[in-house]
C-alpha positions as CSV (number, residue, x, y, z in Angstrom):
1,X,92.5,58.5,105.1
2,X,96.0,58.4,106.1
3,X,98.1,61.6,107.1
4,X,100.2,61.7,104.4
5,X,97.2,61.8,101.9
6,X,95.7,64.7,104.0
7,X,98.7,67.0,103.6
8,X,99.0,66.0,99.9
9,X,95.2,67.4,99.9
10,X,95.9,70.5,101.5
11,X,99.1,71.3,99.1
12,X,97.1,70.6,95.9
13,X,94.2,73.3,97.5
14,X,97.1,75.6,98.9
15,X,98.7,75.4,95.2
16,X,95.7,75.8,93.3
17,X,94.8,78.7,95.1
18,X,98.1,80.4,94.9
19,X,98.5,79.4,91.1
20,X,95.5,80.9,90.0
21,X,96.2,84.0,91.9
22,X,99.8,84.0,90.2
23,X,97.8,83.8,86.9
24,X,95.4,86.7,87.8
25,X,98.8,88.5,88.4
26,X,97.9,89.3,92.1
27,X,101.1,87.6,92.8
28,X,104.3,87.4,91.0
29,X,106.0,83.5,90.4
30,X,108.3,84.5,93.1
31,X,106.0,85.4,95.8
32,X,103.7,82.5,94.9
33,X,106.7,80.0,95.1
34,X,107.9,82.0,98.5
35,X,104.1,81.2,99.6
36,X,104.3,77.6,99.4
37,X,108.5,77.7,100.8
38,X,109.8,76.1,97.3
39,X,112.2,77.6,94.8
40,X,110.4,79.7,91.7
41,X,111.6,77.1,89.3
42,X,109.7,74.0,91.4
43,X,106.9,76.3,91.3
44,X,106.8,76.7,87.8
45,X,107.5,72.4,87.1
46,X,104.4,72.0,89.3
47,X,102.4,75.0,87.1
48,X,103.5,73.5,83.4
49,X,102.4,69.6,85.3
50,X,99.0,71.7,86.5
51,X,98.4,72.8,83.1
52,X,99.2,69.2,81.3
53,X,97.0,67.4,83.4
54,X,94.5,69.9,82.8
55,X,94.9,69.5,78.7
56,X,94.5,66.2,79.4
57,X,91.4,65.9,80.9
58,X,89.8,68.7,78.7
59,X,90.8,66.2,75.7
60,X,90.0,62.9,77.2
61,X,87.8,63.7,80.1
62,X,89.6,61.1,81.8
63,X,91.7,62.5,85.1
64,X,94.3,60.0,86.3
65,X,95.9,61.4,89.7
């Protein structure tokens, strides 16, 4: 596995973690987005993507990543 795809592994976990503390409202949007060092609005593009992706699979059971 090349570097690149090992930090692109790490962000997803880091993100995943963060946003579902952001939805357990342990952390506001803007402390989550300061806790991965992007602006609140990238943080929330990446949530609504999260959250499509998710509908998608739930419908189709098919994840394409």
């Amino acid at each position: 596995m090349d570097r690149a795809r090992i930090h692109e592994g790490i962000r997803r976990m880091r993100f995943a973690d963060i946003l579902g503390r952001s939805e357990w409202s342990e952390l506001s949007q803007m402390e989550a987005a300061e806790l991965l060092e992007i602006s609140e609005r990238t943080f929330r593009r990446w949530r609504d993507r999260h959250q499509e992706l998710a509908c998608q699979v739930w419908t189709t059971g098919v994840c394409i990543a």
